[in-house]
C-alpha positions as CSV (number, residue, x, y, z in Angstrom):
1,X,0.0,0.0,0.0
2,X,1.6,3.5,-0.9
3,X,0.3,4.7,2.2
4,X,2.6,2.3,4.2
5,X,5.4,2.5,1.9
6,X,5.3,6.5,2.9
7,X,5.4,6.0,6.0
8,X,8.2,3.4,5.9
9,X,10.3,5.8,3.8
10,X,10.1,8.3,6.5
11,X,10.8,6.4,9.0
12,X,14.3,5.4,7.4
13,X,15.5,8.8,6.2
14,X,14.6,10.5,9.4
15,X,17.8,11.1,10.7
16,X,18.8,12.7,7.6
17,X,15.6,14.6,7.3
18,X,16.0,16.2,10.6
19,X,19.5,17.2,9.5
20,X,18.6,18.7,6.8
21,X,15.7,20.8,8.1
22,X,18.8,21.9,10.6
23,X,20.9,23.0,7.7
24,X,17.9,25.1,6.3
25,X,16.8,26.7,9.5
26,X,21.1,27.8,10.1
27,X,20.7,29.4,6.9
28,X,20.0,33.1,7.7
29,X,17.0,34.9,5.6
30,X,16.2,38.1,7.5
31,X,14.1,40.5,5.2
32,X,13.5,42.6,7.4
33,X,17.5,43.6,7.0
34,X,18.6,42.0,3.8
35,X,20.7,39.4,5.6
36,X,21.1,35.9,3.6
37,X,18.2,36.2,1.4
38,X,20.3,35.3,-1.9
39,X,22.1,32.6,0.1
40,X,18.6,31.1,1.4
41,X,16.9,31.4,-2.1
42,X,19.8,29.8,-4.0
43,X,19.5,26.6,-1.2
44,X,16.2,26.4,-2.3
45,X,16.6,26.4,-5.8
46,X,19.2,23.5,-5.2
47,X,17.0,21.9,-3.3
48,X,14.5,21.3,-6.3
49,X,17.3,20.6,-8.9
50,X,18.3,17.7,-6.9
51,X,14.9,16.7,-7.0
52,X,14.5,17.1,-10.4
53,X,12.3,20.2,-10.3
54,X,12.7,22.6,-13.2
55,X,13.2,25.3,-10.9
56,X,14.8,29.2,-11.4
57,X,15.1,32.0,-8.8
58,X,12.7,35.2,-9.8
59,X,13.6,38.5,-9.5
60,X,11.8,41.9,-9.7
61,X,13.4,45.9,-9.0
62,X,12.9,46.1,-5.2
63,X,12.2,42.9,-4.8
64,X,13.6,39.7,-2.8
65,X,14.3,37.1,-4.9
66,X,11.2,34.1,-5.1
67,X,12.6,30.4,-5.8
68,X,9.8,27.8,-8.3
69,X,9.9,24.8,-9.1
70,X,7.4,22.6,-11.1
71,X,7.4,18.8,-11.8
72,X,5.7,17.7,-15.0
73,X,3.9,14.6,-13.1
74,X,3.9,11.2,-14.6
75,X,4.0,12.8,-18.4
76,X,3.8,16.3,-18.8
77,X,1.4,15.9,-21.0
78,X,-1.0,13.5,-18.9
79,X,-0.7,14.5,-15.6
80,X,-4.6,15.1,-14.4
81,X,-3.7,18.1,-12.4
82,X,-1.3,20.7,-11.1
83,X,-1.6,21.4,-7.3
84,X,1.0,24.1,-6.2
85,X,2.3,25.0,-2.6
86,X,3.4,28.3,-1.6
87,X,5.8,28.7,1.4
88,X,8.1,31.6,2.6
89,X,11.6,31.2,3.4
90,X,12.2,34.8,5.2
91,X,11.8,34.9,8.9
92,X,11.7,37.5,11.6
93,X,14.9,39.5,13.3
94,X,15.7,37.1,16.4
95,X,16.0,39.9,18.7
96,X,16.0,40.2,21.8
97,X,19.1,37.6,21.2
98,X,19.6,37.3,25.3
99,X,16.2,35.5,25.4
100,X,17.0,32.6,23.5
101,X,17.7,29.5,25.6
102,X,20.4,28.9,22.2
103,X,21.5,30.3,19.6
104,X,19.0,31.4,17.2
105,X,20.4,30.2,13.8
106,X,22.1,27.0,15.5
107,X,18.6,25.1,15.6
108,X,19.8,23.1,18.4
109,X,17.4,19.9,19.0
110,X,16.6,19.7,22.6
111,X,13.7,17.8,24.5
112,X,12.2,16.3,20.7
113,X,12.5,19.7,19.3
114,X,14.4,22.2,17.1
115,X,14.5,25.5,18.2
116,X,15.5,28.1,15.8
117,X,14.0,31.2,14.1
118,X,11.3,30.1,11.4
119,X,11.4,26.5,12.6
120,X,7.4,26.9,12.2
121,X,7.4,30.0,10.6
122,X,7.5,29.1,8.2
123,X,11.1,27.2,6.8
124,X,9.6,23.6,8.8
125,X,6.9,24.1,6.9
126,X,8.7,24.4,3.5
127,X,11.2,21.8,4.2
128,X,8.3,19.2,5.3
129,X,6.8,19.7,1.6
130,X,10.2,19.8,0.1
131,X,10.7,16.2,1.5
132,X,7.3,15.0,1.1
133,X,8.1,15.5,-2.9
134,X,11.0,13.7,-2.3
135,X,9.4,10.8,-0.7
136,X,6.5,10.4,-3.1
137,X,8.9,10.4,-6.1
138,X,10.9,7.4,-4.2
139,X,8.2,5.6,-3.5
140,X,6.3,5.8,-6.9
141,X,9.2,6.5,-9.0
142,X,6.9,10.2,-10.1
143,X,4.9,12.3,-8.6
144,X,2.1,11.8,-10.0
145,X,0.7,15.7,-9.9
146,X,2.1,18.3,-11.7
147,X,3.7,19.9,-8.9
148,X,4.5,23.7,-8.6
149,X,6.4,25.4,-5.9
150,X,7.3,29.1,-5.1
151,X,9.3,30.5,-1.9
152,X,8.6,33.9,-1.4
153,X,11.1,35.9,0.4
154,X,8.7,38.9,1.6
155,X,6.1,37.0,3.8
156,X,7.2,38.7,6.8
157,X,7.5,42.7,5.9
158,X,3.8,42.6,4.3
159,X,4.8,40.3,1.1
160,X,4.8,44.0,-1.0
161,X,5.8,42.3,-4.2
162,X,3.8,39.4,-4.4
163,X,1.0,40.1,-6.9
164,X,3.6,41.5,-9.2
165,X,5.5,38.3,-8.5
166,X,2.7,36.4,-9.4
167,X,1.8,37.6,-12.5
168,X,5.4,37.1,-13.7
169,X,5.2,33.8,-12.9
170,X,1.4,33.4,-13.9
171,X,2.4,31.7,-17.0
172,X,4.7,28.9,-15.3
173,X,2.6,28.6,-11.8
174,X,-1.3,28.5,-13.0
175,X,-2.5,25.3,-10.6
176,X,-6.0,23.7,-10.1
177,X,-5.3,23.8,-6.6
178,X,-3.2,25.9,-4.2
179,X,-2.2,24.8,-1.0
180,X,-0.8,27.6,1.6
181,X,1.8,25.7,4.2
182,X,2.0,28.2,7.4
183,X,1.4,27.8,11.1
184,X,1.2,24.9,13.3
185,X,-1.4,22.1,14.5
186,X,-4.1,22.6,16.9
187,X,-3.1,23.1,20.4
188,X,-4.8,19.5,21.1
189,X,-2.3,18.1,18.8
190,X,-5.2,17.6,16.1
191,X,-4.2,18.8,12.5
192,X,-5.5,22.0,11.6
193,X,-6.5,23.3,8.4
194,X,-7.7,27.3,7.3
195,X,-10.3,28.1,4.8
196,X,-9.7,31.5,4.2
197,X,-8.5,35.0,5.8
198,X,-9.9,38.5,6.1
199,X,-8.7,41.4,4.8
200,X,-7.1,44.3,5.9
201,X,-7.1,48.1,5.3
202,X,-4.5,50.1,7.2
203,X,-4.8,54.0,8.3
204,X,-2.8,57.1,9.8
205,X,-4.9,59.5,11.1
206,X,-3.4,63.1,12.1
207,X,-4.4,66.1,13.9
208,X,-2.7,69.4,13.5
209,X,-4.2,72.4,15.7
210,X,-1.9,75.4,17.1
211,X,1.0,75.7,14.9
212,X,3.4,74.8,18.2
213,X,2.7,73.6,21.8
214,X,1.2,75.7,23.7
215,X,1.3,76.5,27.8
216,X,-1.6,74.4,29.1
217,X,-2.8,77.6,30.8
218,X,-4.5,78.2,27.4
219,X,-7.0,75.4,27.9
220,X,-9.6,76.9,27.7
221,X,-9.0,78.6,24.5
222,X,-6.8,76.5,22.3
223,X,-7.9,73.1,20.6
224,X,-6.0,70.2,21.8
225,X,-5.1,67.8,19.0
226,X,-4.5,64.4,21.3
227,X,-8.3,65.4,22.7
228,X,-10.1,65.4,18.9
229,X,-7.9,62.6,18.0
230,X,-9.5,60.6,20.7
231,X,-12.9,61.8,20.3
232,X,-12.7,60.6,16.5
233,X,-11.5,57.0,17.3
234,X,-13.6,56.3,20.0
235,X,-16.7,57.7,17.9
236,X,-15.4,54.7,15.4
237,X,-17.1,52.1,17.9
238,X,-18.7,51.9,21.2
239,X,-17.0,50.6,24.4
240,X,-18.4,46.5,23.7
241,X,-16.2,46.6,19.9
242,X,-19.1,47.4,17.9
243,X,-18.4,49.2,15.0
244,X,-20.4,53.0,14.1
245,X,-19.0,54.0,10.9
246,X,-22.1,55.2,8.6
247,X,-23.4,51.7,6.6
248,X,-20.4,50.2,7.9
249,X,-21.7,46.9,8.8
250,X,-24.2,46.5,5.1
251,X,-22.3,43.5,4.0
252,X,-21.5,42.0,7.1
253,X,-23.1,38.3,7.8
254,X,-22.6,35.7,9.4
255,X,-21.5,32.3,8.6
256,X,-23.3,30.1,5.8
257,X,-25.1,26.7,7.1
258,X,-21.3,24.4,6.6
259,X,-19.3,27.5,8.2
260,X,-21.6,27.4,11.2
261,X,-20.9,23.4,11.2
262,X,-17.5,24.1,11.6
263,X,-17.2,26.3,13.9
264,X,-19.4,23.7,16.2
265,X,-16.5,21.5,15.8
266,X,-13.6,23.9,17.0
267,X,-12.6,23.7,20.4
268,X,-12.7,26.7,22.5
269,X,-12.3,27.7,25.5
270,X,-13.3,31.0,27.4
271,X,-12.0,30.5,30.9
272,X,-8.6,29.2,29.2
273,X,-8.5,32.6,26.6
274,X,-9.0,34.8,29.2
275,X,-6.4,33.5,31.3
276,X,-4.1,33.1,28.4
277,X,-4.3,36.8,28.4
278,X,-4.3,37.8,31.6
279,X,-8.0,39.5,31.2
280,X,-10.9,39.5,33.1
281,X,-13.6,39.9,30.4
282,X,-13.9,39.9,26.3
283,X,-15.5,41.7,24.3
284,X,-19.3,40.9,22.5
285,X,-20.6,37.7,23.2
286,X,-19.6,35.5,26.7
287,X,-20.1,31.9,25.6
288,X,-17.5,30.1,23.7
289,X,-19.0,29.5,20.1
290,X,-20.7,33.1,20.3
291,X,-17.0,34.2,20.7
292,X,-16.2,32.4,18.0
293,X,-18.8,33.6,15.4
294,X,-17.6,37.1,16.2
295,X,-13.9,36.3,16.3
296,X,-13.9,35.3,13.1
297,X,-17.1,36.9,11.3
298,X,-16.7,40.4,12.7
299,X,-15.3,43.1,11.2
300,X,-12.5,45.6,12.9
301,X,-11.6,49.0,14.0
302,X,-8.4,48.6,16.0
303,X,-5.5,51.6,16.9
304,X,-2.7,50.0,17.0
305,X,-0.7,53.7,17.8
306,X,-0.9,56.6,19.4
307,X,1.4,59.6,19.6
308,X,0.8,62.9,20.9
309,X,2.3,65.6,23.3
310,X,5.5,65.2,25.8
311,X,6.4,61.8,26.7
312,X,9.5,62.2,28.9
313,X,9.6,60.7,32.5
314,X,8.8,64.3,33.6
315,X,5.8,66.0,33.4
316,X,5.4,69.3,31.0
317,X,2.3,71.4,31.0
318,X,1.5,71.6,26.7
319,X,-1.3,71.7,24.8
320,X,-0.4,69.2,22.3
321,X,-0.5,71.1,18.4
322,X,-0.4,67.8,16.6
323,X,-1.6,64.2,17.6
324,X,-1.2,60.6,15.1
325,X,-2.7,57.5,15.3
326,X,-2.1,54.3,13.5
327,X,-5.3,52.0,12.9
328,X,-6.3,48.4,10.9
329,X,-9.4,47.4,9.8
330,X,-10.4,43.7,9.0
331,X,-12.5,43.0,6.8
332,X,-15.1,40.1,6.5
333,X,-17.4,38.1,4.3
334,X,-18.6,40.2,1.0
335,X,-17.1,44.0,2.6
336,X,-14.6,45.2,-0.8
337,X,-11.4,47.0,0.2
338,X,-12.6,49.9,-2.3
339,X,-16.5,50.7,-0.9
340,X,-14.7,50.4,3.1
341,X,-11.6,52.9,2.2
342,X,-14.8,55.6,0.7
343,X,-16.5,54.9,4.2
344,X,-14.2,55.2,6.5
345,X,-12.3,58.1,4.8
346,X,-16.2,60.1,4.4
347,X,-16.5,59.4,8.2
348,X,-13.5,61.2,8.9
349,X,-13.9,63.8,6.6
350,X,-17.5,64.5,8.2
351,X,-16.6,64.2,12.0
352,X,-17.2,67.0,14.4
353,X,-14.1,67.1,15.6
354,X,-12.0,67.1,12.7
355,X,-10.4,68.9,10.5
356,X,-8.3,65.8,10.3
357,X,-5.7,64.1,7.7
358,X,-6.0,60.8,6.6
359,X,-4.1,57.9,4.7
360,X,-5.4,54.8,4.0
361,X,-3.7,51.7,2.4
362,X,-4.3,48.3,1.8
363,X,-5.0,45.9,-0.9
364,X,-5.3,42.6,0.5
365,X,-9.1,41.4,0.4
366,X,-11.1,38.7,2.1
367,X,-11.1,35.6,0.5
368,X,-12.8,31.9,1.6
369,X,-13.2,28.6,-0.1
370,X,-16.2,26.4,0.4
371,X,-15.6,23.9,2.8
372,X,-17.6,21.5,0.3
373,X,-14.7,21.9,-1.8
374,X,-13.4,18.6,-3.3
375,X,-9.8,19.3,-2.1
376,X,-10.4,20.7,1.2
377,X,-12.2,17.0,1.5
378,X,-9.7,15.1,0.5
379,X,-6.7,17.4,3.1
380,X,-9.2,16.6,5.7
381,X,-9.8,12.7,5.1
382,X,-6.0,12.2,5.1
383,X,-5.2,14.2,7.8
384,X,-7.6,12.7,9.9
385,X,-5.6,9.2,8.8
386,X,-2.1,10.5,9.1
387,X,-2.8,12.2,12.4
388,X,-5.1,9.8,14.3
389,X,-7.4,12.5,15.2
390,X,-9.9,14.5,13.8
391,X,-8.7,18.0,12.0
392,X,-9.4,21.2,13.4
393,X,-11.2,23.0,10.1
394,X,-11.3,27.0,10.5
395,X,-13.6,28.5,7.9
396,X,-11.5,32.0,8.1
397,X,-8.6,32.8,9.8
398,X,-8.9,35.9,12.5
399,X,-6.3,37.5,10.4
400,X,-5.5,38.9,7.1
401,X,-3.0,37.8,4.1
402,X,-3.0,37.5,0.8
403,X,-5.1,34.6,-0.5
404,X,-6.8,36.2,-2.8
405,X,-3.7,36.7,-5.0
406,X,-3.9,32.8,-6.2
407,X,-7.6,32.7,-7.8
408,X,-6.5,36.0,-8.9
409,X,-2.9,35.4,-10.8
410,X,-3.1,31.8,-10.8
411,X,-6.8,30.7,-11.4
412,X,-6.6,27.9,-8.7
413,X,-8.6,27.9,-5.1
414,X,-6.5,27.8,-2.1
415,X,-6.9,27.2,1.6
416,X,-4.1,26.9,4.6
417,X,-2.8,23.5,6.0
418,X,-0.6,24.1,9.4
419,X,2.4,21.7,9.8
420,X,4.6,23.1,12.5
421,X,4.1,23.8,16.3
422,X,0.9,25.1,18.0
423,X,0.7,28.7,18.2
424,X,0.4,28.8,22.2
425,X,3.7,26.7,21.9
426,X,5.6,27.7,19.1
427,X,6.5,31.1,20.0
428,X,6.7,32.5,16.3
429,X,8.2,36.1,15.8
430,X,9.4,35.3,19.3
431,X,12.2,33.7,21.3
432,X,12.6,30.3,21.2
433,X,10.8,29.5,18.0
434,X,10.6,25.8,17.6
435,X,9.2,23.0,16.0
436,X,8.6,19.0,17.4
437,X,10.7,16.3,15.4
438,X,7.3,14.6,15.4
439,X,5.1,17.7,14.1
440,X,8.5,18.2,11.3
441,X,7.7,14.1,10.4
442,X,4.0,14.4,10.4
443,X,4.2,17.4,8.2
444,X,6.1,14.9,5.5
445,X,3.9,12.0,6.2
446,X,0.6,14.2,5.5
447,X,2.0,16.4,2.4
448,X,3.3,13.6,0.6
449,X,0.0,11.0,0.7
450,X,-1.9,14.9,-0.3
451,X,0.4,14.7,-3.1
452,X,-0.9,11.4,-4.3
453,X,-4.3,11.8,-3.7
454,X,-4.7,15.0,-5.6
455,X,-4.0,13.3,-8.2
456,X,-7.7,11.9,-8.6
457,X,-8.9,14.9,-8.0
C-alpha cells in the first residue's frame, strides 16, 4: 500500500531529514535587513534541482528574490492536475538575542525539538513539503501531480511584491489547486487546516491644531489635537467593539449553514482565553461559540498607535498642536477594500471634531473557499488518517494575508494547512521558535500521501 510505503520511507530517512531541516533553519534569511536572502533562495533552488524540479530564482526591481519549481507529473502531457504549494523562506529578526535559551540560527534539537528562528514560521513548513516531494517520487518512482512550488522571500514585511510576482510567474505557476503551508497544529495536537483570511485596510490618522505647543494655561481657548484625535477613534465604535462608521456593517453576515458546522466542531475555551491573556472579560458575546462567530465573522476597528504631546519621565504642562494614530481594519465576508476605504475616509472627513488628515492603504481582500470543496475533503480525510485524530477546520482565519492573489494570478482555489508547532507553543516572531521532530515528520507524512491523492482529483 503507498500509504505504508510513505510512512516506511520516512521512518528510514529521518535522521537525515532532521538534519537537513537543521541545515535550512542555520541558513539566515532576514528581510526585514537583507541578511542571507540570496544565500537562502539559491538553497532552495538547489533543493529542487536535486529533485529534479525545473526550478529558477525570480527577480523583480525592489524585490527579494522568489525560488519555483514545477514537476511535469507522470507525463507532462497526462498528468490530471497541477496542485501548487506556496511557502516563505524569510523569517523575523531574532532579537532580543539574550532571550533565547540557544543560539538562534544553530537550531539546536533539545527535549524532541528544534529551536531556531522560522522552525514553524514558516522554513519547517517548507522543508516538510520539500521532503514529502522527495518521498512520493521514491516511493512511486513520479509524482504523480504536476507539482508547482514558489518561496517567497517577503512574507514577513507585508509580502509588497507578491502580486507582481505572481503575474510574472502566472504563466509557469497556474495550478488547479493551491495549498498555503504556514502555522502549526491545533493546540490538542489535532491537524488543523484554514479556509480562508480577512482582509485588511491600514490607516494614519493626524491632527494638527496650534502651529506649536502651547502653555496648558490656554486650555480653555486652544484646541488640543490628542483630545479630537481621541474623540474621533472612539466615535469609530462603542465601548463593547461594535463598529459606528455610517453603513459600515451593510455587508456583514454571518456564517453560511457548513461555516456554522464548523465552527461547532472547534474547540474553544473562554476561561482558558482569558487567562491566556491575563484579562478579566472579552468583548461581545460571553459563551464560547458566540465568541467564535464574532472572532472570526466580525469586522475591525483597531489603533494599533498613538502619539501625541510630551512623553518624557517628567511632566510638561503643553497643549499638544499635533496628535497621530495608527489603525487596521479587518475585513469580512462580502465588505470590498474599495466601498470600506470611501466609508471610512467620508466618516472622517465628516466628524465634528476634525479637521483631520487621513491615509489609508491596503489591498489585501477577504477571501474563503467552500468547505464542500473537493480538495479541502480530500486534506481533511487524510489528515484525519495521518494524524489519528480528527482535523481542526477553520472557515477563516482571525487575520489577514493574501489569498486572494492565487484565484486572482493563478486561477486555482486555495486554503491553509498548518504543519509546524501550536501557536500557544511555538513562540513565532518570538524567542525560542521551535518545531517537534514529530510535528516536522508528520508534516512529511501528511503532504506527501496529499500529493498522491490529488492526483484523482
Amino acid at each position: 500500500m503507498v500509504r505504508d510505503k510513505i510512512a516506511a520511507y520516512i521512518a528510514e530517512n529521518r535522521e537525515r531529514f532532521i538534519e537537513e531541516l537543521r541545515r535550512f533553519l542555520m541558513q539566515k534569511s532576514i528581510s526585514t535587513e537583507n541578511i542571507g536572502m540570496e544565500e537562502c533562495a539559491a538553497l532552495l533552488r538547489d533543493e529542487l534541482e536535486k529533485q529534479g524540479f525545473e526550478t529558477g530564482i525570480q527577480e523583480l526591481d525592489g524585490a527579494m528574490p522568489s525560488v519555483w519549481g514545477i514537476s511535469d507529473g507522470k507525463e507532462a502531457s497526462t498528468a490530471k492536475k497541477a496542485v501548487l504549494v506556496y511557502g516563505h523562506y524569510d523569517v523575523q529578526s531574532p532579537h532580543p538575542l539574550e532571550l533565547w535559551e540557544s543560539d538562534p540560527f544553530g537550531a539546536e534539537t533539545r527535549d524532541g525539538h528544534i529551536f531556531a528562528r522560522g522552525a514553524t514560521d514558516d522554513k519547517g513548513n517548507i522543508w516538510a513539503n520539500l521532503k514529502a516531494a522527495e518521498t512520493v517520487k521514491a516511493v512511486l518512482g513520479h509524482i504523480p501531480v504536476s507539482l508547482r512550488f514558489l518561496f517567497e522571500g517577503e512574507e514577513e514585511i507585508g509580502s509588497p511584491n507578491l502580486d507582481r510576482m505572481m503575474q510574472e510567474l502566472s504563466g509557469r505557476l497556474s495550478s488547479d489547486l493551491a495549498l498555503v503551508c504556514d502555522r502549526g497544529v491545533h493546540e490538542t495536537g489535532r491537524p488543523q487546516i484554514y479556509l480562508g483570511n480577512k482582509g485588511i485596510i491600514s490607516a494614519e490618522l493626524i491632527a494638527k491644531r496650534a502651529w506649536r505647543d502651547v502653555h496648558s494655561g490656554h486650555a480653555p481657548l486652544i484646541p488640543n489635537a490628542a483630545y479630537d484625535l481621541m474623540r474621533l477613534i472612539t466615535s469609530m465604535r462603542d465601548q463593547d467593539g461594535t463598529i459606528l462608521i455610517d453603513d459600515y456593517l451593510a455587508n456583514v453576515k454571518g456564517p453560511s449553514p457548513e461555516e456554522a458546522e464548523l465552527l461547532d466542531t472547534i474547540p474553544y475555551d473562554r476561561e482558558e482565553f482569558l487567562k491566556s491573556y491575563g484579562l478579566r472579560d472579552t468583548l461581545g458575546p460571553k459563551d464560547p461559540r458566540g465568541m467564535l462567530e464574532r472572532l472570526l465573522y466580525y469586522p475591525t476597528a483597531n489603533v494599533s498607535g498613538f502619539r501625541s504631546g510630551w512623553l518624557g519621565e517628567r511632566g510638561r504642562t503643553i497643549i499638544p498642536h499635533e496628535a497621530w494614530a495608527r489603525m487596521d481594519f479587518r475585513l469580512v465576508h462580502a465588505m470590498r477594500i474599495k466601498e470600506a476605504k470611501e466609508k471610512i475616509v467620508s466618516f472622517v472627513e465628516r466628524s465634528p471634531y476634525g479637521p483631520f488628515e487621513i491615509k489609508v492603504s491596503g489591498d489585501n481582500e477577504e477571501y474563503k473557499i467552500p468547505p464542500s470543496h473537493p480538495g479541502v475533503a480530500i486534506a481533511r480525510r487524510e489528515a484525519e488518517t495521518v494524524y489519528g485524530s480528527e482535523p481542526v477546520v477553520w472557515p477563516l482565519l482571525d487575520g489577514s494575508g493574501p489569498l486572494y492573489l492565487f484565484p486572482k494570478n493563478l486561477g486555482c482555489p486555495v486554503f491553509m494547512i498548518g504543519l509546524g508547532a501550536p501557536f500557544s507553543t511555538a513562540n513565532t516572531h518570538a524567542p525560542n521558535e521551535n518545531i517537534s521532530i514529530d510535528q516536522y515528520l508528520k508534516g512529511i507524512e501528511l503532504m506527501a500521501n496529499l500529493f498522491v491523492r490529488y492526483a484523482d482529483l
